[in-house]
Every structure is written in C-alpha cells, then in structure tokens.
C-alpha positions in Angstrom: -8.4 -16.5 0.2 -10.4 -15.7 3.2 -11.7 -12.8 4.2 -9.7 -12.4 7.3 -6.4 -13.2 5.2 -7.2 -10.4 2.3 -7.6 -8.0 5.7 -4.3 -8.7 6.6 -3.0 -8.0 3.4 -4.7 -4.9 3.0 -3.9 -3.6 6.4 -0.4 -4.5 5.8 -0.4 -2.9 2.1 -1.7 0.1 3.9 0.7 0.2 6.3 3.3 0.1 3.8 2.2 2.6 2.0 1.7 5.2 4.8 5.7 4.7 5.4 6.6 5.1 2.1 4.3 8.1 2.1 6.3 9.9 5.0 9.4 8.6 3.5 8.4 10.2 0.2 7.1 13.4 2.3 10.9 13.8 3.9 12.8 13.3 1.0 10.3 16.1 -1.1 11.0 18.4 1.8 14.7 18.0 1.7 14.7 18.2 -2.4 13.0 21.6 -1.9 14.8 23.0 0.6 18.4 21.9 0.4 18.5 20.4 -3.5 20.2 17.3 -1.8 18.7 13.7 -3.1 17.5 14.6 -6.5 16.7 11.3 -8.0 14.8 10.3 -5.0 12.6 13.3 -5.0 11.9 13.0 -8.8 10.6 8.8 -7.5 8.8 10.6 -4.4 6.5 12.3 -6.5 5.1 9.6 -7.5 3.5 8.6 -3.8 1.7 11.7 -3.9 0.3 11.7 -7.8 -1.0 8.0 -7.0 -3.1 8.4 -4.3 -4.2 12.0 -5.4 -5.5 9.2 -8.3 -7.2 7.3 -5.9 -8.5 10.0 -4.1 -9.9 11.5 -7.1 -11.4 8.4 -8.9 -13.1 7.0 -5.9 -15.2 10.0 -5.3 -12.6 11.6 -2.2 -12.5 8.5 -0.5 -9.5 6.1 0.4 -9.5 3.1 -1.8 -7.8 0.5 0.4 -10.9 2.2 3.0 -13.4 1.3 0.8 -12.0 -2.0 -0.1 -11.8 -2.6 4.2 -15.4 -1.8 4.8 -16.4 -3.8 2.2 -14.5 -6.7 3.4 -15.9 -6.4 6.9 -19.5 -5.2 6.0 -19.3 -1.9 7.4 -21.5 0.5 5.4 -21.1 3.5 7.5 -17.8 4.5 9.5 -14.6 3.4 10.2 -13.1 -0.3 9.1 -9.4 -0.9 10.5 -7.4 -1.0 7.3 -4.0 -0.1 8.6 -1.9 -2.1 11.4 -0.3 0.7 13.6 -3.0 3.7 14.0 -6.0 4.3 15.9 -9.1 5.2 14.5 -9.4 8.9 15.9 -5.9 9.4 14.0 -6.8 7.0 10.9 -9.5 8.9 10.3 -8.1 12.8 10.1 -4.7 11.1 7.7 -6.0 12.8 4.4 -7.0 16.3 5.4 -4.1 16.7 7.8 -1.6 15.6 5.3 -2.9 17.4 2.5 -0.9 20.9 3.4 2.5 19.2 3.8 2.0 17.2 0.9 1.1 20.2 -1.3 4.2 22.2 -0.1 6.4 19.4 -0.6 5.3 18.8 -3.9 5.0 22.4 -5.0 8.5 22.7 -3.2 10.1 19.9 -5.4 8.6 20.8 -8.9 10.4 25.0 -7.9 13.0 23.4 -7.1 13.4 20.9 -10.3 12.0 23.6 -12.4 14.8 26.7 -11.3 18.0 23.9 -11.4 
C-alpha cells in the first residue's frame, strides 16, 4: 500500500474515532446525569479507557499522530492525521478534552456504582 493510501486510512480511522469519541462523551454525560441509556454508557467507556491506553504507552503522545509523522517524515510538529480539523485545533484535542472526559467518566462509574 502506498504511502499516500495508508494516510488516508489513518486520517479517516482518526476521524472515526474522534466521532465516536464525542458520541461516547454525550452518551457518558447523559448516563451520569439523567441514568437514561445504560448499556450504551457501560460500551462508552470503553472510548475513553483505549485511548487513555494509547496515551499512556506511547509516552503522552497520540498514536495514530505518531504513526502520521512517520508516514510523512515529519520529525518535529504537526502531520495532518485527521480529515475535518485544522491544525491550531488538532493540536489542543487531548488537553482540552481531558476535563470533560474525566467528568463524564467519573459521572458514569457514580452513577453505575449508586444504581
């Protein structure tokens, strides 16, 4: 496969994933506020715990990131891994999400824990 065509597959993976991220983010919120969609906050967790996994065995840094500036030979800096965002918001995704993401999370397990 080429390099250009494992790009698009990574940016598109990426892209993917950020959806299913915020998706995952909603429904946590929901779970821990109202109770409502159980079963779908239980599977949301696991969007969180994987990349948490990422994050953690490749030193803090975004995996699919990592994977991009390799691809493109960037040592240093930014390599476009996901379709839809721009580099000055690509770039501030991790620590801006990490409060929501905690919330939700802690949010869910309260929840699941007092029902």
């Amino acid at each position: 496969m080429t390099v250009e065509n494992q790009l698009f597959w990574l940016r598109l993976m990426h892209t993917v994933i950020f959806a299913v991220c915020m998706v995952a983010l909603l429904v946590m919120i929901v779970f821990a506020l109202t109770g409502g969609w159980r079963t779908a906050a239980l599977w949301s967790l696991i969007a969180p715990v994987t990349i948490l996994a990422g994050l953690w065995l490749n030193s803090g840094r975004c995996v699919l990131q990592t994977r991009a500036r390799k691809l493109t030979g960037i040592s240093e800096g930014w390599a476009r891994d996901i379709f839809f965002l721009p580099e000055s918001w690509a770039t501030r995704v991790v620590r801006l999400f990490v409060l929501p993401f905690t919330l939700a999370v802690t949010g869910t397990l309260l929840r699941f824990a007092l029902a």
